[in-house]
N, C-alpha and C positions, 0 to 999 in steps of 0.2 A: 472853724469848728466843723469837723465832720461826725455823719451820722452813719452806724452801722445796725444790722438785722440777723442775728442769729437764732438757729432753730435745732430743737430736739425733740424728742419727743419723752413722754412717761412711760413708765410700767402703765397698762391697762389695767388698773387697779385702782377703786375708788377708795379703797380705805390709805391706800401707799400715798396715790396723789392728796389724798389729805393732810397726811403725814407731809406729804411735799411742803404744800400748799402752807401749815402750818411751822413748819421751820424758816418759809421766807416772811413770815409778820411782822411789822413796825418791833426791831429790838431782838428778833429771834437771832439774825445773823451774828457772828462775832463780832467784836469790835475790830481785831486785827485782821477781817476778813474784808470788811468794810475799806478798813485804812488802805487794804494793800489793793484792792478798785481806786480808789481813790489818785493813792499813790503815782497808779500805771498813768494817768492820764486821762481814765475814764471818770465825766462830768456830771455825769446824768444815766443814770438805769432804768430802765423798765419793763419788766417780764410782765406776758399777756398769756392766757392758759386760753384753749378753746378742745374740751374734752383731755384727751393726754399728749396732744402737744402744748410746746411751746415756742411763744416769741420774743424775744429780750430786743430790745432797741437800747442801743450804747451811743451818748455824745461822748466827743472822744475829744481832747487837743491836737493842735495839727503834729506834733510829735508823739505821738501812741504808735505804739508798733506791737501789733498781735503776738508776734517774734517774742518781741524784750519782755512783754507778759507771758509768756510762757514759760521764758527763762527763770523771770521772779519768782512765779507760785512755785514753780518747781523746786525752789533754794526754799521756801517757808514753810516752815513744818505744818503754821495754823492752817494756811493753803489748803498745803496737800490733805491735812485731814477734813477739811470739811472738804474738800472734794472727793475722797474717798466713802464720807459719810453719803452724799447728795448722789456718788455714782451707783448706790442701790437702789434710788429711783429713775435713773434718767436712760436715756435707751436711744444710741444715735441713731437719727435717720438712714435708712435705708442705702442714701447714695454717700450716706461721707468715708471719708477717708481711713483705711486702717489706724486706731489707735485717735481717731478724733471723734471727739464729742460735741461740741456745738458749732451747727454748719452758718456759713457765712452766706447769708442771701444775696442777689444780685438785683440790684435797683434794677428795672423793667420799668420805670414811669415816672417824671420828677411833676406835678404839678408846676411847681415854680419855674422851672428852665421850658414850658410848652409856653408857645405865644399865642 
């Protein structure tokens, strides 16, 4: 099982980030948006807010590949519209990539692997 950390940021807007905040609630997400997380391999999710950014921690299977999820959403209409719905609040960090939206942190510290 590996562990990944990706990051965006919001619109600096508290009423947007509420709206955000409120479409991810126990039950808000789709079901086939859920399924198709699921699907890719990812086990476990967890998005962390701190002002307008954010942090998602993904367990993943050892067979996940950011790739072939990319590929997916992109074929899934429910995908693409809630990601079109969620890209009016979300705003890539500063250093990512043309046309990417949530950047992929770089472990810097494992507790575990320090003796």
């Amino acid at each position: 099982m590996q562990q990944h950390v990706l990051m965006i940021d919001l619109v600096d807007d508290e009423t947007m980030i509420g709206e955000y905040v409120a479409w991810h609630a126990s039950g808000a997400v789709p079901a086939s948006v859920i399924s198709s997380i699921r699907d890719s391999g990812i086990t476990a999710m967890n998005i962390y807010r701190v002002a307008n950014r954010l942090a998602m921690v993904i367990e993943v299977t050892d067979d996940f590949s950011f790739k072939s999820k990319a590929v997916s959403d992109r074929e899934d209409p429910d995908v693409v519209a809630w990601e079109a719905l969620m890209a009016r609040f979300q705003r890539p960090l500063p250093c990512a990539e043309p046309g990417e939206k949530w950047v992929i942190g770089e472990l810097i510290f494992n507790l575990t692997a320090t003796s």
